[in-house]
N, C-alpha and C positions, 0 to 999 in steps of 0.2 A: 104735117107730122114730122117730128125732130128724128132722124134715125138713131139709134140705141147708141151705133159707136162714138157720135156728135155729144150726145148727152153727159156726159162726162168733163164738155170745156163747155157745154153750156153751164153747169151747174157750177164751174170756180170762176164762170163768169159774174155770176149771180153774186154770188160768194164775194169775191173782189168788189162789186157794187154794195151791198152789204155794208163792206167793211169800212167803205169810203162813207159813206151814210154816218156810221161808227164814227168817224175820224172828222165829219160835219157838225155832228151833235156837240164834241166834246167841244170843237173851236168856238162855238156858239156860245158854249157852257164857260168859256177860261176867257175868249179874247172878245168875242162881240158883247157877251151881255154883261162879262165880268161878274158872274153870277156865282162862282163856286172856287176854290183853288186846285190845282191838280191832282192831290193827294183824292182828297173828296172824291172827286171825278172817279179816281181808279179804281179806289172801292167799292163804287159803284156799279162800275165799268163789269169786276171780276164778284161781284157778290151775286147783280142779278144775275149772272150766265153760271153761277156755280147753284145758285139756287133753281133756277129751270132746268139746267143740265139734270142735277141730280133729281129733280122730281119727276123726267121724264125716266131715267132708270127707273126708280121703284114702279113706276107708273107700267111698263113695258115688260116687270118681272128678270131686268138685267144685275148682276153683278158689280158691284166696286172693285177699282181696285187701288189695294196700298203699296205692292211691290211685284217687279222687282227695285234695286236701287236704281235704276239706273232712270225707273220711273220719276223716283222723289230728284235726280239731275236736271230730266227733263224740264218737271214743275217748279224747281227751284231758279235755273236759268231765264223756262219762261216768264215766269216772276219779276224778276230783273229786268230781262226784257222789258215790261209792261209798263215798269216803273218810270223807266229811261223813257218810255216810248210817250209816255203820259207829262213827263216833263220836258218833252221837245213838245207839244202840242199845245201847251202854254207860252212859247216862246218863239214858235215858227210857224210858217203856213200851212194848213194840210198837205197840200205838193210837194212840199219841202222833207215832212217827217215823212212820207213815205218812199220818195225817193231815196232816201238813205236810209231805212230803215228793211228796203227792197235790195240794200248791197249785200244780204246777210252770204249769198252764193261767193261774195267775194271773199269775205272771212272765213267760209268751210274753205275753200281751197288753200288756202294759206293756213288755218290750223290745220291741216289733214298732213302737213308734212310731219308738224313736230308729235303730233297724238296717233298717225299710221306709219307715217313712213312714208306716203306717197309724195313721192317732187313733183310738182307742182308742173315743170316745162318751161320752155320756151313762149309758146302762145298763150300757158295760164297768166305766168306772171306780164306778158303784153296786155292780157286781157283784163288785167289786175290793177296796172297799170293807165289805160285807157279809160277806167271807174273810177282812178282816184280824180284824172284831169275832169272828167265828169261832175265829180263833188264840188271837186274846187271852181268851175263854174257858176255851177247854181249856189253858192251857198259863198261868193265872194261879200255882199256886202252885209253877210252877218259874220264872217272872219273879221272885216274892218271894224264891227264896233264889236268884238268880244261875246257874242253872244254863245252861252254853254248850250243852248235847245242842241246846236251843232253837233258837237262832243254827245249829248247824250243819245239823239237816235241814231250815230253812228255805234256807238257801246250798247246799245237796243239792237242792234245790227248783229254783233259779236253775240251776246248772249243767244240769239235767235239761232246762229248758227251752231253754238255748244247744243242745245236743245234737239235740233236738228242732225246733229254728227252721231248722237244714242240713241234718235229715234227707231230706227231701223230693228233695234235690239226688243222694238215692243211690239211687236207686227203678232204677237200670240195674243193681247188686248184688246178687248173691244175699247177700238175709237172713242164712243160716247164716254167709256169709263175714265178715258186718259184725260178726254176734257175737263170731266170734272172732279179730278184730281186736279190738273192742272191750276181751277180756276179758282178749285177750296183752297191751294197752295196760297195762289195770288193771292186770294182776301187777306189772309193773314199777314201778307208783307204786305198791302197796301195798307192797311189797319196799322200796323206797325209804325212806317212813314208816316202815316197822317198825326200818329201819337206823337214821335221822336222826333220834327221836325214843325217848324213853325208853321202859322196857316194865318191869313190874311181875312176870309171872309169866315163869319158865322157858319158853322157844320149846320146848323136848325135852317137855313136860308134854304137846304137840302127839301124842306116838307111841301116850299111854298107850291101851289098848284102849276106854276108854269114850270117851274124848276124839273118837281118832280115829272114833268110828262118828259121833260128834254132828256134826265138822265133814265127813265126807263126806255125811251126809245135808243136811247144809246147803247144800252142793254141787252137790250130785244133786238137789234142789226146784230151786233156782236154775236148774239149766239146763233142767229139765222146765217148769219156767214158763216161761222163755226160748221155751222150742220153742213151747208152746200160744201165748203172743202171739204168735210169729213167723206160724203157720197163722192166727190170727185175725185181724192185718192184711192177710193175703193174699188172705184167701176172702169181706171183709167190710169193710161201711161201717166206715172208719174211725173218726168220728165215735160212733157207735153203739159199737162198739168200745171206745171211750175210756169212756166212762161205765158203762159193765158194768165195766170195770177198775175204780173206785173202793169195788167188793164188797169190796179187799182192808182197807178201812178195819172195816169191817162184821165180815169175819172175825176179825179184829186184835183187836177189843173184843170177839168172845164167847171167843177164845181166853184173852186175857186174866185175864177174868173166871171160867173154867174150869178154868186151869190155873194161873195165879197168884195168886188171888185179889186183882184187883186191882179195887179200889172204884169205881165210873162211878155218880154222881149227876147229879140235872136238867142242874145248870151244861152239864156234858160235855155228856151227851145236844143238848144245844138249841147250844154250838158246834161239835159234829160238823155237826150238820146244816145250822149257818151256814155250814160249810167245804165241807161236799159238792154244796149248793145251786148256789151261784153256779160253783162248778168246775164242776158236769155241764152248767151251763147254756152257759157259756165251750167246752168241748169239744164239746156239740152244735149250737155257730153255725160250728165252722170246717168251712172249704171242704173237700173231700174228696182223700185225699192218700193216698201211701203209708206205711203206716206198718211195722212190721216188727222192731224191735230197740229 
């Protein structure tokens, strides 16, 4: 039997597994089977977790909610987020997008100067510092040929942490509400993108039976990871919290390596771990908070 106070990294452990699952379907979806383009994907991505989200409120007799603002900040950055985060997963590894898309603790400390006030230190910006040489390891031979996936889940990163720097301010919301707000936000910018933005395969290639089992499963991890973080931040040191989440970088490279055969030598090895260093360390100095979505 799992003791009560364990329960809490077990469930963003899950969650992190979840999410890697999540970030499997889509690479299947964009680079193995070439079967969808990323727009497609996201919408997908954010329609069915907005659609189960919200039917499990009415279903539970919970609440929506459309404000306060700083709600529609949240939803509008994670938005962005998702976007970025859905066009580095057409462009780079699973491993890859979530190692830099896990540096978002690097970008709160560094925005928190100019949007709190708080200087950062001595050891944040070493620690800051240490994450960039991190990046620039793992993510060398897609700076040689130009590839933007890079640029975007690092800006996936950014957004995450705007989203992140408000959230604290919603801790009077039920979780489940925030989600899907968040996720009816996302449809609409992904919806968006998929219009204003050119697209390579048939949106209807979406119906076909394989397709669709690939993009509801993608779907269905998303919001089951959704739920186990939700319960994680609820029942458990945030903080602590935070750093069991960076398993999913962990998952990412054996899945990788399992199922796509994809190559992880020293270089990688030694900038994951510059990346993952300095972020657990960043995540276990902050003050204890709600977290939740």
């Amino acid at each position: 039997m799992v003791h009560s106070d364990a329960r809490p990294y077990l469930w963003m452990l899950c969650g992190s597994f979840s999410f890697t699952l999540m970030g499997v379907f889509a690479h299947v979806l964009l680079q193995s089977n070439r079967a969808c383009d990323w727009q497609t994907v996201a919408v997908f991505r954010a329609g069915i977790v907005a659609v189960l989200a919200a039917a499990i409120v009415l279903a539970t007799g919970r609440k929506f909610a459309f404000w306060p603002w700083r709600l529609w900040l949240r939803s509008v950055s994670g938005s962005c987020s998702m976007l970025c985060t859905f066009y580095a997963l057409d462009k780079l590894p699973v491993a890859d997008v979530f190692t830099l898309t896990n540096t978002f603790p690097i970008w709160v400390a560094l925005l928190s100067w100019p949007l709190y006030g708080r200087s950062p230190g001595v050891k944040v910006l070493a620690a800051v510092l240490v994450g960039v040489a991190g990046v620039a390891l793992v993510e060398q031979p897609h700076f040689e040929t130009g590839n933007l996936g890079v640029a975007a889940a690092l800006a996936a990163a950014g957004f995450t942490a705007v989203a992140m720097l408000g959230l604290h301010s919603l801790s009077n919301l039920d979780p489940l509400a925030v989600v899907t707000h968040f996720s009816a936000v996302a449809t609409v910018f992904c919806l968006v993108a998929a219009v204003a933005t050119p697209l390579e395969h048939d949106p209807v290639r979406a119906a076909e039976p394989r397709v669709a089992l690939e993009l509801f499963g993608m779907g269905l991890s998303a919001l089951v990871g959704q739920l186990f973080l939700t319960l994680a931040f609820s029942h458990g040191a945030p903080t602590k919290v935070s750093v069991v989440g960076l398993t999913q970088i962990v998952f990412a490279l054996a899945f990788g390596v399992a199922l796509f055969q994809h190559q992880v030598n020293w270089v990688t090895f030694v900038g994951t771990a510059l990346v993952i260093a300095p972020t657990a360390w960043l995540l276990s100095r902050e003050r204890p908070g709600k977290g939740g979505s």
